[in-house]
N, C-alpha and C positions, 0 to 999 in steps of 0.2 A: 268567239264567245267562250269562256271562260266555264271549268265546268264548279260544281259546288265545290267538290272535293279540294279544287282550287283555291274557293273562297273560305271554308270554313278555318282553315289554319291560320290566315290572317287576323279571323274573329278573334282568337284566343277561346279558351274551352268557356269560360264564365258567360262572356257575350252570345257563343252558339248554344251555350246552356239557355240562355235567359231568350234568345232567339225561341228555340225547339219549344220553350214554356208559353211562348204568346201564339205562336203558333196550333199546339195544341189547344188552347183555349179559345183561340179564335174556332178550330173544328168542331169543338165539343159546344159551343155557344149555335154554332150556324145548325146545329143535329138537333139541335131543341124545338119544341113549340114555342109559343108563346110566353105559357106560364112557366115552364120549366127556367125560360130565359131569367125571368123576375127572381122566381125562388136564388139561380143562382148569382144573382146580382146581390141580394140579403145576403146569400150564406157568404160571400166573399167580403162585404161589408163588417159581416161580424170577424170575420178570421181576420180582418184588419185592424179592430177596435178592440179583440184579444192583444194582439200582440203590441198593439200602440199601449196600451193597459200596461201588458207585462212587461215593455220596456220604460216606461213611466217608471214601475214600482222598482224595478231593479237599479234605475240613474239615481230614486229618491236615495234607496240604502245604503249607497257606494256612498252618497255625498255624505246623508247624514252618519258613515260609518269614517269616513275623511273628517268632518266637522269633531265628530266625540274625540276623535287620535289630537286634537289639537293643531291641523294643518298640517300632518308628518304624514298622512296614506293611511296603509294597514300595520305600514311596521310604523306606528306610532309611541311604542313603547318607549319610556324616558330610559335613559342609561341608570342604576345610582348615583354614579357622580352627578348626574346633573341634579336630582331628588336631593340630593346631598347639599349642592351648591343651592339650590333653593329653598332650602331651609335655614343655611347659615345664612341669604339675604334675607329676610326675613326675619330672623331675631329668633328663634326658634331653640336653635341650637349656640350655645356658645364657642369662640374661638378654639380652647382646648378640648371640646366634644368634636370639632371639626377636624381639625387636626389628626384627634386619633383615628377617626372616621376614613379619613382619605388616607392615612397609614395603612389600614387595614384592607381596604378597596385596591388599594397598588400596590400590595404583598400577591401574589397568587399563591 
């Protein structure tokens, strides 16, 4: 038979972590009365429906912070040239405004 010390390095530390946590809750559950058992069956419920919440709101703002970048992430920011280029398709600016425009942008 094989001793722990054996087996826990196999786990990896995450798996003996997450092992050690069920464990401890299985003792602290079995230490209880009755009611104590319920209350923490709620209070586990809620720290679940926190964090389901706060990762809800945190995937909303990434996307809707991806969506406003125009499908480019966080480094969304357009180059000039390209602001540049988008205005001369556009009609905006004319041929010799562009010209100088992209003269000016590729001087440093």
């Amino acid at each position: 038979m094989r001793k722990i010390g054996e087996i826990v390095p196999e786990l990896g530390s995450r798996k003996a972590l997450l092992l050690a946590a069920a464990f401890a809750v299985v003792v602290v559950i079995l230490s209880m009365s009755g009611a104590a058992v319920g209350a923490l069956f709620f209070y586990v419920l809620y720290v679940a429906a926190v964090l389901a919440a706060l990762y809800l709101v945190v995937r909303w703002a990434v996307a809707a912070g991806i969506r406003d970048a125009g499908g480019r992430g966080l480094a969304g920011a357009r180059t000039a040239r390209e602001i540049l280029d988008e205005r001369y398709a556009r009609g905006e600016i004319g041929p010799e405004d562009y010209g100088r425009a992209r003269r000016d942008l590729e001087t440093p």
